[in-house]
Every structure is written in structure tokens, then in C-alpha cells.
C-alpha positions in Angstrom: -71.1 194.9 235.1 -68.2 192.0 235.8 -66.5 192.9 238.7 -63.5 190.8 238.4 -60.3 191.0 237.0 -57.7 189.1 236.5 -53.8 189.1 236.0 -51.9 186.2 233.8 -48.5 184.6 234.6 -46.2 181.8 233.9 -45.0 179.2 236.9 -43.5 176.1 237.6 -44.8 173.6 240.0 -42.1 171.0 241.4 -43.6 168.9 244.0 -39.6 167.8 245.3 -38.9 165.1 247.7 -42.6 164.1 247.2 -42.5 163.5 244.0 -41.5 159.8 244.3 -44.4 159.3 246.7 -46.5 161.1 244.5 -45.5 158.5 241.5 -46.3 155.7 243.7 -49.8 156.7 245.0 -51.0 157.4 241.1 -48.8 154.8 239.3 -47.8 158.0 236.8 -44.0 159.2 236.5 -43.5 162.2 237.2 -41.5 163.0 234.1 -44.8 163.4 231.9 -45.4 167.1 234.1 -44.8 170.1 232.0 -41.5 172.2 232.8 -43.8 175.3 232.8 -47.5 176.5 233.0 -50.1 179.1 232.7 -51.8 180.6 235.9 -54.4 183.0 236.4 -55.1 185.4 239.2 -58.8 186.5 239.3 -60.1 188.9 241.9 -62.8 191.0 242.7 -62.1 194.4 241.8 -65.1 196.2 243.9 -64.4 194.5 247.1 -63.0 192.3 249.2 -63.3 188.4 248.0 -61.4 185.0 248.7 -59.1 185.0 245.7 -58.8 181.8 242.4 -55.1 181.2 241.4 -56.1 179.3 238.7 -53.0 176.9 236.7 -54.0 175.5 233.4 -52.7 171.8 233.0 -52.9 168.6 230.6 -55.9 166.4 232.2 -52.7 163.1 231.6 -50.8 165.0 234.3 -53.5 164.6 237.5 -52.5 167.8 238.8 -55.5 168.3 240.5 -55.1 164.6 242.6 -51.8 165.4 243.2 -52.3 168.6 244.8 -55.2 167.3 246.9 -53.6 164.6 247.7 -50.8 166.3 249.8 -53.2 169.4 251.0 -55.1 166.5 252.8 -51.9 164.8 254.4 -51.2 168.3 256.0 -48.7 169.5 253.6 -48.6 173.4 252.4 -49.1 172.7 248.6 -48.5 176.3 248.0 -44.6 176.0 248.3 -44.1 173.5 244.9 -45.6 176.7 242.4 -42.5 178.8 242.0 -41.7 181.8 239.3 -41.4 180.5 235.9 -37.4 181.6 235.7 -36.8 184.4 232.9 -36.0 182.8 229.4 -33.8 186.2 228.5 -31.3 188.5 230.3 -34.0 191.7 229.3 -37.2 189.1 230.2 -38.6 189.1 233.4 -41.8 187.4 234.7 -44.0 188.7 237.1 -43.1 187.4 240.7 -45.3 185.7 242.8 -45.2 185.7 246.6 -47.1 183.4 248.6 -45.5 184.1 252.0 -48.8 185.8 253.2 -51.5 183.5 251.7 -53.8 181.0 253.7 -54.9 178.3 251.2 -58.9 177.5 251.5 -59.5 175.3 249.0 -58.5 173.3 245.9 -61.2 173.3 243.4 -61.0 171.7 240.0 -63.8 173.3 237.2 -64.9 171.4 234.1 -64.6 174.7 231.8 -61.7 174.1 230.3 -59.9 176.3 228.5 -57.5 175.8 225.4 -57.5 172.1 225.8 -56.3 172.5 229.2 -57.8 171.9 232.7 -58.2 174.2 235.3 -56.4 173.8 239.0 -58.5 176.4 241.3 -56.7 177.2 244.5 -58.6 179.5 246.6 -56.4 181.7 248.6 -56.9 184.9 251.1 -53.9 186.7 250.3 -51.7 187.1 247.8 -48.6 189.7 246.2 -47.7 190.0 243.3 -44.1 192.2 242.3 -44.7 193.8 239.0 -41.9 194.5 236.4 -43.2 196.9 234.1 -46.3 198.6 235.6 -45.9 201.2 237.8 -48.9 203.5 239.4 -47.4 206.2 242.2 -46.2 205.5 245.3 -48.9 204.2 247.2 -52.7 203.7 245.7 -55.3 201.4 248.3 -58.4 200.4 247.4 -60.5 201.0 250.5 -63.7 198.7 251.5 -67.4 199.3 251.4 -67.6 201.2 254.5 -65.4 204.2 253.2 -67.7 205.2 250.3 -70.2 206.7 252.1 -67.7 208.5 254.2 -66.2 210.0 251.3 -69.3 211.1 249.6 -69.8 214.0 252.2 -66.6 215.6 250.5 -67.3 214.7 247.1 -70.8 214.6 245.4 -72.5 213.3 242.7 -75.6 215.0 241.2 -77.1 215.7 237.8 -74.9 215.7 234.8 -72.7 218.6 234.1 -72.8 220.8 236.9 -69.4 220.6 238.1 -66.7 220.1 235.5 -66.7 219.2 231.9 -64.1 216.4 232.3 -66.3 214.7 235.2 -69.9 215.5 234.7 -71.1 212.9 237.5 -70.0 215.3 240.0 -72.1 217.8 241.4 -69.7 219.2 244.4 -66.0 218.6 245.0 -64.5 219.6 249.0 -61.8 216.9 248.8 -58.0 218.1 249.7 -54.7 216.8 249.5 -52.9 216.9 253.7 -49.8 216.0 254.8 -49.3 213.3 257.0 -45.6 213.0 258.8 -43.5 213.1 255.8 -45.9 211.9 253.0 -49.3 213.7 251.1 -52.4 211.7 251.1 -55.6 212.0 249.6 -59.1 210.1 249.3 -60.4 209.4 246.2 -63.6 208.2 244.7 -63.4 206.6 241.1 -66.2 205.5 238.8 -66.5 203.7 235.5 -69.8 202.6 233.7 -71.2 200.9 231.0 -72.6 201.3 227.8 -74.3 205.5 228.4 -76.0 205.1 224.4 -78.3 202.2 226.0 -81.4 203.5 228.1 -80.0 203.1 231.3 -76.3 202.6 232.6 -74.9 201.6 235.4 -72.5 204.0 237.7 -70.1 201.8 239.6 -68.1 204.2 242.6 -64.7 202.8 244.4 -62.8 204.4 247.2 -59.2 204.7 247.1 -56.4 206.3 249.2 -53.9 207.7 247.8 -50.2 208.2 249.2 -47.5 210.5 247.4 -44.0 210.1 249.2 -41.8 213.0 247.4 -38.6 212.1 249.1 -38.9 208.7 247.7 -36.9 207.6 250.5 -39.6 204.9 252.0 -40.1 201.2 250.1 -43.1 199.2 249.9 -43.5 198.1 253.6 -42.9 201.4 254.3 -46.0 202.8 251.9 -48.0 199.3 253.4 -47.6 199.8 256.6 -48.6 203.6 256.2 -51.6 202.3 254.1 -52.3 200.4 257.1 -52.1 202.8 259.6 -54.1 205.4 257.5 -57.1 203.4 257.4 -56.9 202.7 261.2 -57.1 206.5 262.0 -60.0 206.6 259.7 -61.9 204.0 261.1 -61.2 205.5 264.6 -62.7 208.8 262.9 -65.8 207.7 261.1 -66.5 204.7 263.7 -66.6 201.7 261.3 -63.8 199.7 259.9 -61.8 201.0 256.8 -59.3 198.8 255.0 -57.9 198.3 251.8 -58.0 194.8 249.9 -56.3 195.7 246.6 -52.7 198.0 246.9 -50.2 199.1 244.6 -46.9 200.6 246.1 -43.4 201.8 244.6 -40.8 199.1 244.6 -37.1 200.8 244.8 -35.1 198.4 246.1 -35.1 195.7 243.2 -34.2 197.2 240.3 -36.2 194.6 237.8 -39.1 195.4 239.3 -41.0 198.6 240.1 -44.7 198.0 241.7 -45.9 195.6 244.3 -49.4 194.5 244.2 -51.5 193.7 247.2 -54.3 190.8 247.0 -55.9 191.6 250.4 -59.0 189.6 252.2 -60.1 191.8 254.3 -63.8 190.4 255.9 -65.7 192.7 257.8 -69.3 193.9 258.8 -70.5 196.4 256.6 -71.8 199.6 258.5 -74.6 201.8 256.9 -75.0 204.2 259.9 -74.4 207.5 259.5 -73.4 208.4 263.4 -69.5 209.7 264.0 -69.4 211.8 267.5 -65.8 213.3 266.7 -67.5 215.1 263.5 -69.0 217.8 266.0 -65.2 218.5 267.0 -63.3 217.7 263.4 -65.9 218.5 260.4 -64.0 216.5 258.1 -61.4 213.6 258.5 -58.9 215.7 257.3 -59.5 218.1 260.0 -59.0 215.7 262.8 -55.8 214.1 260.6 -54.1 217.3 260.5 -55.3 217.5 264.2 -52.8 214.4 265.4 -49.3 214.2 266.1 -47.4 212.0 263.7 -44.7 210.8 266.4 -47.0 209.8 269.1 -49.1 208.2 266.7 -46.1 205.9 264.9 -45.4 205.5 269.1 -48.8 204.0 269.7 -49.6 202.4 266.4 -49.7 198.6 268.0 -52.2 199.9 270.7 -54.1 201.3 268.3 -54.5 198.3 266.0 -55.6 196.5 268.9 -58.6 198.9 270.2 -59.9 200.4 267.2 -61.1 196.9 265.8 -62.8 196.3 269.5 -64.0 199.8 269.5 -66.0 199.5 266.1 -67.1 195.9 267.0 -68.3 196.9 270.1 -71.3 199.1 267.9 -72.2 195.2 266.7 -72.7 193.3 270.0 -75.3 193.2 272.5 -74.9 195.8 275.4 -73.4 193.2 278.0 -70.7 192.4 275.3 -70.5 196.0 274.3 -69.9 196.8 278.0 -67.2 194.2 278.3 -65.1 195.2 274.8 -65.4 198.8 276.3 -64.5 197.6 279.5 -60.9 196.0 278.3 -59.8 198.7 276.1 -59.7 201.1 279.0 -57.7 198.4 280.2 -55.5 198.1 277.4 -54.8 201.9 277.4 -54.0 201.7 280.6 -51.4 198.9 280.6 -49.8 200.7 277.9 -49.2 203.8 279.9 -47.9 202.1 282.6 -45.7 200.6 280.1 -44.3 203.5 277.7 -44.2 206.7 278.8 -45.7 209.6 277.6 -43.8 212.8 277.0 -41.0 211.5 279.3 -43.4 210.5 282.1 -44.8 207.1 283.2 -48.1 206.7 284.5 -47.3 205.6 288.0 -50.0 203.5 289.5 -50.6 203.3 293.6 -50.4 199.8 293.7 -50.8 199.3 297.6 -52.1 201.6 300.7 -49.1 203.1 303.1 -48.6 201.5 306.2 -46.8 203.5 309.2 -44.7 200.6 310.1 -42.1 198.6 307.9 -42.2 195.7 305.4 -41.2 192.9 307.6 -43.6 194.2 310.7 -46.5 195.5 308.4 -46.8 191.6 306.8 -46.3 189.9 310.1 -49.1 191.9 311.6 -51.4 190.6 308.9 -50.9 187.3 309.0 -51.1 187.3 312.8 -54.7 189.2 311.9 -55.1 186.8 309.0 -54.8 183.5 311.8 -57.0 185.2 314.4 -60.3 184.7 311.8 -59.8 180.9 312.1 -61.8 181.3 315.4 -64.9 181.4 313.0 -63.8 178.5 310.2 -65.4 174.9 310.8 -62.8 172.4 312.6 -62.6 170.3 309.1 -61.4 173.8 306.6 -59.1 175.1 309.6 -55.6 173.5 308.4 -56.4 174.6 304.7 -57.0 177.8 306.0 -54.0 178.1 307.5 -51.9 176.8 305.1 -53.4 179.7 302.6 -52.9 182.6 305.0 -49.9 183.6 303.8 -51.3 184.0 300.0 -53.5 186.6 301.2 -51.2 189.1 302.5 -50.0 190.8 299.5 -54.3 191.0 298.2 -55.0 192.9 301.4 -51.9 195.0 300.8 -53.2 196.1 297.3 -55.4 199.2 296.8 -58.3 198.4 293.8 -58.6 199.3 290.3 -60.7 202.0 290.8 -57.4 204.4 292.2 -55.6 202.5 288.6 -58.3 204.3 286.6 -58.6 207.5 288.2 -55.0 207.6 287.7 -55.2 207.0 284.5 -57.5 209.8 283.5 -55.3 211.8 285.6 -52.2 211.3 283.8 -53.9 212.0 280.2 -54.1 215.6 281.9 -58.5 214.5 281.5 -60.7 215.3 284.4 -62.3 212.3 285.8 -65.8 214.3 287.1 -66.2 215.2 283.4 -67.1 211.3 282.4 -70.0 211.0 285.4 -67.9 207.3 285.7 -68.4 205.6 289.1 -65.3 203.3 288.8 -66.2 201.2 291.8 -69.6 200.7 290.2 -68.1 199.7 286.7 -65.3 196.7 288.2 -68.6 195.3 289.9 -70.4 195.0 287.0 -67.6 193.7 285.3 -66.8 191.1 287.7 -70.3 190.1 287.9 -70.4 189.3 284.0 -67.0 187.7 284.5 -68.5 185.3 287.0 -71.5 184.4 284.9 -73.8 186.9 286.9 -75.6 189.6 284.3 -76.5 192.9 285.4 -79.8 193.9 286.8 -79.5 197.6 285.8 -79.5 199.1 282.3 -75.3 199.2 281.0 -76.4 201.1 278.4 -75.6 204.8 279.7 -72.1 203.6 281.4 -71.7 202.5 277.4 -72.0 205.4 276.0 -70.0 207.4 279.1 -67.4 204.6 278.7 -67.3 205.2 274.9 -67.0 209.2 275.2 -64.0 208.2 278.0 -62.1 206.2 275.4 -62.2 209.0 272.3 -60.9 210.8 274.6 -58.2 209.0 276.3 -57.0 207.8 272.6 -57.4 211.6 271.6 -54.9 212.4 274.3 -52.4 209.6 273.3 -52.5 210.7 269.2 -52.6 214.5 269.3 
């Protein structure tokens, strides 16, 4: 079965203060180029691909050279296709927005179409704003790794054993939650071929599905929500959920009413079956309704940030693994010393108490600091000396290991629970750091580092 699609509409292409340079270099002027052409948008519909904007051209006009031409001198070639303007006051065109798209290549195909010759630029990104096409407020089509995920809430079996309407379904446990001040929902549609031939295909897409009933948020609003949605569930199900295809309500352009999402979105597909929050939340929806919406919008940056390490961490080596685990404690823990939590920062001992003052403490140091130049070779002893007073504020500090335990401590966990030995992990760390791998197995501080940070990010969201 095809699995792309594609969506037609009218541009202009002005190359500007180039074009005069542009007439020289090919010894064509510029006044043979069309005022307007046809473009096509073709995209994979069943997941996530690098994306043809295809413009249809006379072969006399050289678009092709043109465009090269620049895209190798550096220039974005992107910026000369604009809108084709509307011809009537009731007639408007589909608007393109390139403001988001990386350009990967320019191709140029032999099939031509119509007399005319294809222009393939191959872009990552693209939206699209829609006039006359609208589908609900907020409808993403998720990647590979959420169909599997969604098939423990809705099952397919023999034919017509759940409901007339959809006899591919054997068993349906999917709901519709709230989430802050929106309803979501996953989805799993199918479409297939030709069912009078012997055998058809059954083709299955995951989609999420947003309903805002105030209809107070606009698009970046539903986006960003999309966004955040399928960072929860990735957190949840332990592999990385995204969407690459969107449609969200426009309401602040009254020509318009949908804008369409062209998303690249390249990731490892992940066939295991292993989530350890499922023993505590039996469903995703469970451990959704389970979070708190403020503290989540609060932390959303921080959470974009470890998820993705979190689920590539299941992808690495163990001495890599280690490592990703190893910084996103980190990162959770420079947050908290950062924003505060519940009105309380997490207050960090950064250096031991001394009994006497400032002045008097750091003078004793140095004077302790000097006294070890009895046992450093004649040649290193003015270098040494010259340094001393750099290393009063390190002997000063207390070690990471009282920055961790307070950590656990102010996320109200109990640090014995995790069977952690701090002072063990920073040498292991520092060791990989330095170049030096680890003679012992880092596989069980792994896993006991992975339990640690479900927790701590459980703490953080709920």
C-alpha cells in the first residue's frame, strides 16, 4: 500500500538582489521566470521521513542551476519561494511557512510531469496554515514506538467480535482523561486495501488526540501541549514517543483555521516490551491522571532534557549508560538548587564549618598549605607557592556525595532505600572521566541509579 501523500499549492520564487548575479553566471534574463508555479508537498504518512517540496518549472528557466547554484555559495535558497498572493478578496492559498525547515538537499528528477520539470528540495520540517480544512483542536500522529504501547488498551482479533462498525477490534479499554485544562485521548486508526482480493493488508497508526473545550489556547498552545504529552509518555513506557504529522486549531487568523505540522522526528525504534512504572500505574492513563499539571508545566524544560537521555541510556553500552545516568542526577539536582519546590530551595552544604572566622580560617590554610613545600623538589617549589592560594577554597568544600544525599533528602525520598554508595559512584565517574574504565561490573549501580531517577522525577511531576 503507498504510504505517501501529498498536498498541492501555488508559490512564487523571486531570487531578489541575486537575481542580476544570477543573470550573469547563466547568461539567461531573469524576465523569462514565471510569475507563479506549482509545488508539491509529499510526505510519508506512516512515519517519520525527510520530506520533497517538489516546484514544477519550464526546463528554459534553469531553475534547478539557479537554486543550486546559491545553496552551494552558502545562501538559504528557502527564503526566495513565497505564497502565491490571493487572485480574489474570497481566494486564499494555502500558506507556507518555512521558518522551521532545515534544507538537505536539492534534487532534480527526469519524470516530468505536464511538460514541466521537477525542483526536489528535501527538507526536515515544514508548516503548512490551512484555509479551509479543519480537524479538532489538536490531532498528532505519534511514531512507531507508540503502537505497541497502545495495543495493550485496544486489541485486534478475529473479525466481528467487538462492534459492527469496527470488526478489526477484538477488545476496547481506551479512555478519554483530563489533562490541566484540556481532554486527551490515544487512538489507533487503520485503513486497508482491496478485502474482495485473497489477502489484504491492515495498516495501524497511532494518534493523540487533544480536545480544548474552552477554546481559549492557539496552535503553539495545542503544539507545545502535543509536545509535552508525548514526553510524559515516553517517560511512562520507557522509549521515545513523538509525533511527525499535527493538525491544530488556528483562532487567531481569521482566513485560516488548521495548522499542519510536517515533523522529522529520527529516532531508534524500541521493540521491548519492559516499563517498570506499569507495576505502580497499570495504564498510562493511570500514572497521567497520577501527575500534577502545575509542577509539570514548572519542570517541562528539565524534563525535555532527561527523558531523551533516560531512554538513550537503554541503547548504549553500560559505561555510557552509567555516565547518561550519572548526569541526569546531576541535572535534577542543579535544578533544585535552582527553582524551588513548593516554596523551598534545596540548600546544598557547600563547605565544612570551621570554629574560627573567614579571614583566620583561610589564613590558617595557606600557612598549612606552605608548610607541605618541605616535601616538593627545589625546581616545582616557586610554582607551588604561587598556586597555594587556589587551593584554599577546594579544601574548604565538602564533596558531592553530602550534594546528593541532599538531594534525595529534599524530594522527601529516603536515601537507604536506593542501596546507592555516593562516594563509590563520583569515583567511578571520575575514573571514566579521566579515561580510566571500571574494573567492577556498573551494571547493578545502573539499574539502582535508574530506579533513583523514576523516582526523583516522580517526586518533581506529581
Amino acid at each position: 500500500m503507498n504510504e505517501y501523500s501529498q498536498d498541492d499549492i501555488q508559490i512564487c520564487i523571486d531570487f531578489g538582489k541575486y537575481n542580476q548575479k544570477l543573470d550573469e553566471k547563466f547568461g539567461i534574463p531573469r524576465i523569462i521566470l514565471s510569475s507563479h508555479y506549482d509545488a508539491r508537498i509529499v510526505f510519508n504518512h506512516r512515519r517519520p521521513r525527510y520530506i520533497s517540496f517538489t516546484v514544477y518549472y519550464s526546463h528554459t528557466e534553469y531553475l534547478f542551476e539557479r537554486f543550486q547554484y546559491l545553496h552551494e555559495n552558502g545562501v538559504n535558497v528557502l527564503q526566495f519561494i513565497t505564497n502565491r498572493p490571493p487572485q480574489n478578496s474570497w481566494d486564499f492559498q494555502d500558506f507556507l511557512d518555512f521558518s522551521n525547515s532545515k534544507l538537505i538537499d536539492i534534487e532534480e528528477s527526469h519524470f516530468w510531469e505536464l511538460n514541466k520539470k521537477p525542483l526536489i528540495f528535501i527538507i526536515d520540517n515544514l508548516n503548512l496554515l490551512i484555509h479551509n480544512s479543519y480537524s479538532g483542536d489538536g490531532h498528532f500522529q505519534l511514531t512507531e514506538n507508540a503502537l505497541q504501547q497502545i495495543h495493550e488498551l485496544i486489541r485486534y482479533g478475529q473479525l466481528g467480535n467487538h462492534d459492527d462498525s469496527d470488526p478489526f477490534i477484538s477488545s476496547n479499554y481506551n479512555r478519554e482523561i483530563s489533562f490541566g485544562n484540556i481532554r486527551m485521548v490515544l487512538s489507533l486508526n487503520h485503513d486497508y486495501g482491496d478485502d474482495t482480493k485473497y489477502k489484504f493488508e491492515i495498516n495501524r497508526d497511532a494518534y493523540l488526540t487533544i480536545t480544548d473545550g474552552s477554546k481559549s489556547l492557539d496552535d503553539v498552545d495545542l503544539f507545545e501541549l502535543g509536545k509535552l504529552i508525548c514526553i510524559l509518555l515516553s517517560f511512562y513506557w520507557e522509549k521515545t514517543i513523538d509525533f511527525f504529522i499535527a493538525h491544530c486549531r488556528v483562532n487567531n487568523n481569521p482566513n485560516y483555521r488548521t495548522l499542519k505540522k510536517y515533523r522529522y522526528s529520527n529516532h531508534y525504534v524500541d521493540e521491548s516490551s519492559h516499563n517498570s512504572l506499569k507495576s505502580r500505574y497499570g495504564t498510562v492513563y493511570d500514572f497521567i491522571e497520577s501527575l500534577d499539571y502545575t509542577k509539570i508545566s514548572m519542570c517541562k524544560i528539565l524534563l525535555e532534557e532527561i527523558v531523551p537521555r533516560i531512554n538513550r541510556s537503554k541503547v548504549v553500552d553500560e559505561i555510557s549508560e552509567f555516565m547518561l545516568l550519572y548526569s541526569i542526577v546531576e541535572k535534577i539536582r542543579n535544578y533544585c538548587i535552582e527553582f524551588p519546590i513548593d516554596g523551598s530551595l534545596l540548600e546544598i552544604k557547600e563547605e565544612f564549618i570551621f570554629i574560627k572566622g573567614k579571614d583566620a580560617t583561610d589564613n590558617y590554610i595557606k600557612n598549612k598549605i606552605k608548610e607541605i613545600v618541605e616535601i616538593i623538589d627545589p625546581s616545582d617549589k616557586d610554582d607551588f607557592l604561587a598556586k597555594a592560594n587556589g587551593k584554599v577554597n577546594f579544601i574548604k568544600k565538602t564533596g558531592l556525595v553530602d550534594q546528593f544525599d541532599s538531594l534525595v533528602t529534599y524530594l522527601s525520598l529516603n536515601p537507604e532505600m536506593y542501596s546507592l554508595d555516593f562516594t563509590t559512584l563520583i569515583t567511578i565517574r571520575n575514573g571514566i572521566y579521566h579515561g580510566k574504565p571500571p574494573r567492577e561490573d556498573v551494571n547493578p549501580y545502573n539499574n539502582k541509579l535508574r530506579l533513583l531517577i523514576n523516582d526523583l522525577v516522580l517526586q518533581l511531576i506529581q
